[in-house]
N, C-alpha and C positions, 0 to 999 in steps of 0.2 A: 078179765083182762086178756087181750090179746099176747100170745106167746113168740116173742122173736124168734122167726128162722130165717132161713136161707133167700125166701123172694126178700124179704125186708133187708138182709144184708146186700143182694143183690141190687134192689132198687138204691139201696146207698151209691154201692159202690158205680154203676152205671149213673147216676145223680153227677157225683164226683167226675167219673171220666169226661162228662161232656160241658163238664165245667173248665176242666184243665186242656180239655182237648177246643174246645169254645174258645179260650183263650187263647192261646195261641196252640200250634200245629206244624209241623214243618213242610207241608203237601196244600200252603198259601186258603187255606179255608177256615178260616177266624178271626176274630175281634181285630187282633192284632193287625193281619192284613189289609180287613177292612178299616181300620182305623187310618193307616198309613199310602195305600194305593189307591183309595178310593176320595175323592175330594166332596167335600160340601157336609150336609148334614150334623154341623157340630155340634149342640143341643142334641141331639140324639145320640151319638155317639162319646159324648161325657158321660150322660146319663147310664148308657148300657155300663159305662167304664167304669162308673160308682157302684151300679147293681152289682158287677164282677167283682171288684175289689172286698164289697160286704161281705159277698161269698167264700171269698178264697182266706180272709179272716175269719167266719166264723167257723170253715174246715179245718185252718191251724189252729184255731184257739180251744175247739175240740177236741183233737189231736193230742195237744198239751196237755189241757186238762186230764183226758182218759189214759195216756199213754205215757205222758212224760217223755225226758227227753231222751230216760235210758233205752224208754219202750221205742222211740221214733225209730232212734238208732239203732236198735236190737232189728227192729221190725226193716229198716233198709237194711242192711248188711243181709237179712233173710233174700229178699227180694235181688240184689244184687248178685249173691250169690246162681238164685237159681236160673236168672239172663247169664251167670256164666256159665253154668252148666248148658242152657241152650246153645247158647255162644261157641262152649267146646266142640260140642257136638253137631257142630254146623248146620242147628234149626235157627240160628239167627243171626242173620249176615249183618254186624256193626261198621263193615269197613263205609257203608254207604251211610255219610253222614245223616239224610234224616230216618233212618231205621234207627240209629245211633240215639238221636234226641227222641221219636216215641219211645221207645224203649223208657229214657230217662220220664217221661212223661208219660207213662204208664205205672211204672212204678211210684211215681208223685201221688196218682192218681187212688192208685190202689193205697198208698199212708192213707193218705183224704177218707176214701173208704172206711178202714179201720179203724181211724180213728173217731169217727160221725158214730160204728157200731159197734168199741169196744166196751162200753157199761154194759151196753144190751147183751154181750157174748159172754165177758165175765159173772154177768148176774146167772144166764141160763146156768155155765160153767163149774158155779161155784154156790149158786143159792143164796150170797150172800144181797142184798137190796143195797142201793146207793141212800144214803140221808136224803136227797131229790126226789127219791123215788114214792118215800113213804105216805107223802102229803094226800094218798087217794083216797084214803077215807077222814080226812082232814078238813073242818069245818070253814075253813078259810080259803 
């Protein structure tokens, strides 16, 4: 069995980012834009809008699952804090509203992330296997 590292959390968390950042963006290059500025194509553009919507639930619903809501919460408040340590130290200029919204949408991105790879980090972690997990030498 393949061993979770770092490309596999990566390929998560990049997975996630251009999910969130797909969706909407504040620099007019996304769903969202294309949804609203661009006219015609409806049928194609419902459809992208159901794909995304799947997505961005089954990244909360994983999330949930893995991390709970204390973990969501522990996990932004992390995340938050260290854009303010950026922030203090003027590696990250918020006053410029859409640096402001990436920023919030980076961090969105990165829950998304950890949450899609936290069994897989707790299990390296901790050794412990999820009940899901077990089924691989399971006749069924």
């Amino acid at each position: 069995m393949h061993e979770f590292g770092i490309i596999d959390y990566a390929v998560r968390w990049l997975t996630s980012m251009m999910l969130v950042l797909g969706t909407y963006n504040p620099y007019a290059m996304s769903y969202y834009h294309w949804l609203f500025e661009y006219p015609g194509q409806v049928p194609l553009k419902i459809t992208v809008g159901v794909v995304l919507l799947i997505l961005h639930v089954v990244a909360i619903l994983a999330g949930m699952r893995s991390l709970g809501l204390i973990g969501i919460g522990l996990l932004t408040a992390l995340f938050a804090s260290a854009a303010w340590i950026l922030i203090d130290n003027q590696l990250l200029n918020v006053e410029d509203p859409r640096v402001f919204t990436l920023t919030l949408l980076v961090i969105l991105a990165t829950l998304y992330g950890v949450g899609l790879s936290w069994s897989h980090l707790r299990n390296r972690l901790s050794g412990q296997v999820d009940s899901t997990d077990v089924t691989l030498n399971s006749p069924v």
